[in-house]
Structure formats: C-alpha cells, structure tokens
C-alpha positions, 0 to 999 in steps of 0.5 A, spaced: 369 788 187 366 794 191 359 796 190 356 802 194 350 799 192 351 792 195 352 795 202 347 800 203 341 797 207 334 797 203 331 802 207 336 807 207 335 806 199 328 808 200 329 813 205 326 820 204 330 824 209 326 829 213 328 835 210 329 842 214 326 849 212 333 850 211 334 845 206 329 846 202 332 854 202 339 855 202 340 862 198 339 870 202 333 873 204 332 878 208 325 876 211 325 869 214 317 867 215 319 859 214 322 855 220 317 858 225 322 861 229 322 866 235 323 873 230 324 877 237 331 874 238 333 870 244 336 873 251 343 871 248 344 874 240 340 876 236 343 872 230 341 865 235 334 866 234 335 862 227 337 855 226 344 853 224 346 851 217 345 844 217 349 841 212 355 846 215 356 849 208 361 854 209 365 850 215 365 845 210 369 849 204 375 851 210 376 845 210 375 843 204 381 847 203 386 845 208 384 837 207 385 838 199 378 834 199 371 837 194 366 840 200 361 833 198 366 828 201 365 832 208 360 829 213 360 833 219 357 831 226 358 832 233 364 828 235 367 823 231 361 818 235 356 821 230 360 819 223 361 812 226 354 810 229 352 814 222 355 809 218 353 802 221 345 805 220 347 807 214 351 800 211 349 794 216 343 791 217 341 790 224 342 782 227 344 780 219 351 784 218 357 784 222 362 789 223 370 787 225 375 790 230 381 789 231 382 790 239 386 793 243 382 799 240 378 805 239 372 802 244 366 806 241 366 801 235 363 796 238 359 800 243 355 803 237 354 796 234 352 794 240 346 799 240 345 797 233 344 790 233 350 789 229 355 782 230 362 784 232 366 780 230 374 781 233 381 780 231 386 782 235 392 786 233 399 782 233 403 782 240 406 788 236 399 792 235 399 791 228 393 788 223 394 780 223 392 779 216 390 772 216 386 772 221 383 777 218 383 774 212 379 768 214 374 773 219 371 775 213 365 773 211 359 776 206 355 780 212 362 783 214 360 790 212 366 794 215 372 793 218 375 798 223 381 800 223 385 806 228 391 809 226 394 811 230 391 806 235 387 808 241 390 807 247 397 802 244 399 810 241 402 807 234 401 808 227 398 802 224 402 800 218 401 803 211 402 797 207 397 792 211 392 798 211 393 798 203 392 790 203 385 791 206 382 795 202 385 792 196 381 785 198 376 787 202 369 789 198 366 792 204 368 799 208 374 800 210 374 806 216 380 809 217 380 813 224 386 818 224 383 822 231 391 823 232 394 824 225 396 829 226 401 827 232 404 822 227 409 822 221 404 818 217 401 821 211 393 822 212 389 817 207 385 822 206 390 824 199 388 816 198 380 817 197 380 817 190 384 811 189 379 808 195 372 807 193 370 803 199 375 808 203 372 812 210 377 816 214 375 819 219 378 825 224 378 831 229 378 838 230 379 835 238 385 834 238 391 837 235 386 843 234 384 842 241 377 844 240 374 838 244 369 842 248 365 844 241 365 835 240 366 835 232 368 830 228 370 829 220 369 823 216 372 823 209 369 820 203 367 818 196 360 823 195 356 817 194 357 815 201 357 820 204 350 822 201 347 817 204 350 819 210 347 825 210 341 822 208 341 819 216 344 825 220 339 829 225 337 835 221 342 841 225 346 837 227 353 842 229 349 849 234 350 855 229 356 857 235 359 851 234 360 852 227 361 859 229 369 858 233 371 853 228 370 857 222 375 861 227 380 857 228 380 854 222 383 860 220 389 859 225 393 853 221 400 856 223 398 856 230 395 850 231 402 847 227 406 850 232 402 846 238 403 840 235 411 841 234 411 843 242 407 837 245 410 832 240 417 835 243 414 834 251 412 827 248 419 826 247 421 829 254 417 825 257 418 818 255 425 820 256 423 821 263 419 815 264 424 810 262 429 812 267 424 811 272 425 805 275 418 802 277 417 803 269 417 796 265 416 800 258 414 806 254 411 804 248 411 808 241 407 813 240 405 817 234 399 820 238 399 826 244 399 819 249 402 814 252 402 808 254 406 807 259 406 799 262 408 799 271 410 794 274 405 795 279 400 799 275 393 799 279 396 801 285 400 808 282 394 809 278 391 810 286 397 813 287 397 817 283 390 819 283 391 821 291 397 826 288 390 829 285 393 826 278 388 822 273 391 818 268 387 812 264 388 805 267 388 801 261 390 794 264 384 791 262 385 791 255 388 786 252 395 786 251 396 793 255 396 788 262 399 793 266 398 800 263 397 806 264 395 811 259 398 818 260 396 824 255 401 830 254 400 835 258 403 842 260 410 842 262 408 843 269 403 838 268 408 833 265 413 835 271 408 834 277 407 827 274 415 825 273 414 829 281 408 823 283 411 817 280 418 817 283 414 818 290 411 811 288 412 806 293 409 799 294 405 799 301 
C-alpha cells in the first residue's frame, strides 16, 4: 500500500526549510522594511526592487482554474528540470534507492539521478514504445522509489497506453511520474483528472510547448498536498523571477488562442507526414501525438549533415535505442516545414 511517509527521506522529514522574509509575510503593507532590499528601485521598473512571490501564489490559482486542480497540489519550478530533480531530492535517498526509466525517453531522468547519486535502473519500451509489464514488474525492487514514465514520449512522439499507465500505479507503491510536456498535442485525457484516484501519482507539464512559453523556463508538476509540501520544503526560496510570473499570468489569460495553435500545428503535423512519406529516401514516419516527429532515413547521418548544410537543424536521434536511423523533426511554420520538404527532396547520397 502507498504510503508517503515510507518514501520520503529521513532528513527531508526533518528538514526546516529556509524560510524567506516573503514566506514569513504574505499579506499587503504599504512600507516593506523586511527583506533588506534596495528601496530606491532598479535601472528597470520600480516594482523589481522587490523579491518575487515565492510560492507563485497568484500564477498558481490561474491555473488552478484551467487544470480543475486545488492551488496545494501545483509546484511551480523553473522548467519541468526542477520538478524532476526535486522529487529524487525529496523521495531517494542517495546510493540506497533507484529509480526505473523506460528508454527511449526524456533524457534528464537519468541525467538528474546521475547527479543525485541514484541507480537507474532500465526497462526499455517495447519495439512498439510501449511499457513491457513484465519486465517491469520484475525490475522492481524495495529501494525502487519512482518510475518514469513519458507520455507522449520523447522522442518516439507516442501517447503511452492508458491502461498500462493505470497497472502501474495500481501495483506499484512507489512514485509514479507521468510527464505530459506534450498533452496537449495529444487525443489522450491528461492524468491530471486522475489525482484523486492516484496518491502516489505525479504528473508533471509545461507552459513550454503548446503555450509556446519556452523562453520563461516553466514547469508544472501536479499532485497530492503531501507530496507537494515537501517539495516545496526542498525548492530554492524564489524560484519563478517576478517577470516570469508576470507574462505567464498574461498568457494564461489567452486559453482560446493558445487553443487555436495547437489545432493549427497538429494540422501542419499532419501535412507534413503526409509529405515525408512520399519522399523516397524516408523509410518511415512514426505516430505522433506531440508537436514532432520521428522521422527514420535510410541514410540518417548523412541528411542530418545535409540538412545542416541547408542551415536546416533538426535532432539526430540515431543513437538511441530503437530510433536507429532517425531523425527527430519539430513542427515549424508553414514556411519552415516547406523549406524542409524543399532540402530533403534535394538529398543526394555522395
């Protein structure tokens, strides 16, 4: 049975978070004399002279409101990077506990466990991308503290099936992290809804994608108040710059808009495949729910450097398992996605 306790390190348990003159005072006042700020303002605005929020409270009830989600089960850091290195510093003790990752996947699972001094453990997807639940089942082990799980995946571009996602966090006591980066490109309901069933559920997403927000670096991770308390216990004290906080607040108020992005570029996905697949130097084009594609060549390194000499960049994934001779390819414009079409079919083998 799932029990937070059980899977918290010990001094995390007891650790007293630092606590930032902001934290101590949350209300309004009109004379701030408690954070040894500069009180002359700064060479930008006047209002940056202040620190930020640091717990995001009012960036936190927009999207409180749009997730259908309480303002306690939101950590905000900075990219979904800080979500992710927060929870193995909050859940794994370091040289005791591992962690299990399902390659081909989101590499910064293993790369923040690396730092942390946490076993990685792998289970590689099936030739399908898809979690192979014997092998899992069998990987597991009582230091096993989280399991990995991207969907849709990076950089295979396929949803993750639902029920397998379900078998997991109904058998497994650990965490169980869900990274929807690309939800919103998907048919697939978020597992954010799912929260209430799921106490040992994490999801994690982004206003970098479909909210085309990459620049600000923000990540959302989604779940129960007790597991994100103690999240919030291990976070820097202002995390989010206050502009940050600032032009999300903004864009959060263009839900239609944003809405209207997404159904134009999973439109231009669709073009686009279409117009890979008739091209003859393409062996494949795989599934996608995401604002990508994998694309396999039949000489894969030589049009990357093609391509790179047409000042075209796309991401060489042909070193990952399973994605031998592929390409990875974002969505651009209309224009970018026809100068691409345009470079390929110029390919030739020297």
């Amino acid at each position: 049975m799932f029990n937070i306790e059980s899977l918290v390190r010990n001094n995390i348990k007891k650790l007293s978070p630092y606590s930032s003159a902001r934290d101590e005072f949350s209300g309004k006042a009109s004379v701030y004399l408690d954070a040894n700020e500069n009180a002359l303002g700064s060479p930008l605005l006047k209002w940056y002279n202040r620190y930020p929020d640091p717990m995001q409270w009012k960036l936190k009830e927009k999207i409180a409101f749009i997730k259908k989600v309480s303002v306690d089960q939101i950590f905000l850091g900075n990219g979904s990077d800080e979500p992710i290195d927060t929870l193995m510093r909050c859940f794994c003790e370091p040289g005791l506990d591992e962690i299990i990752i399902m390659p081909p996947t989101y590499g910064m699972y293993e790369v923040n466990a690396s730092i942390n001094n946490i076993a990685i453990k792998k289970v590689p997807l099936t030739s399908q991308f898809q979690i192979d639940l014997e092998q899992l089942e069998s990987a597991i082990q009582p230091n096993t503290k989280i399991i990995w799980i991207c969907s849709p995946n990076n950089p295979t571009a396929n949803s993750i099936d639902r029920q397998s996602i379900e078998m997991v966090l109904n058998n497994f006591d650990g965490l169980v992290v869900v990274d929807e980066a690309y939800i919103n490109f998907s048919r697939q309901q978020s597992f954010v809804s799912d929260l209430a069933d799921y106490p040992n559920l994490v999801v994690l997403q982004t206003l970098s994608k479909a909210w085309g927000l990459a620049g600000l670096r923000i990540g959302m991770a989604f779940a129960s108040k007790e597991i994100v308390g103690y999240m919030n216990k291990v976070k820097a004290p202002y995390n989010l710059s206050e502009p940050v906080q600032e032009l999300a607040m903004k864009a959060l108020e263009e839900v239609g808009q944003v809405n209207d992005m997404i159904k134009e570029l999973v439109s231009m996905r669709t073009e686009l495949e279409d117009d890979l697949t008739q091209i003859d130097e393409v062996v494949k084009v795989y599934p996608s729910d995401a604002n990508f594609l994998l694309v396999k060549f039949k000489h894969s390194i030589e049009m990357y450097n093609h391509l790179l000499a047409n000042e075209i960049v796309v991401r060489d994934r042909s070193n990952v398992q399973y994605c031998e001779g592929c390409l990875r390819v974002t969505v651009g414009t209309q224009e970018e996605n026809n100068a691409l079409i345009s470079a390929i079919k110029t390919f030739k083998l020297k």
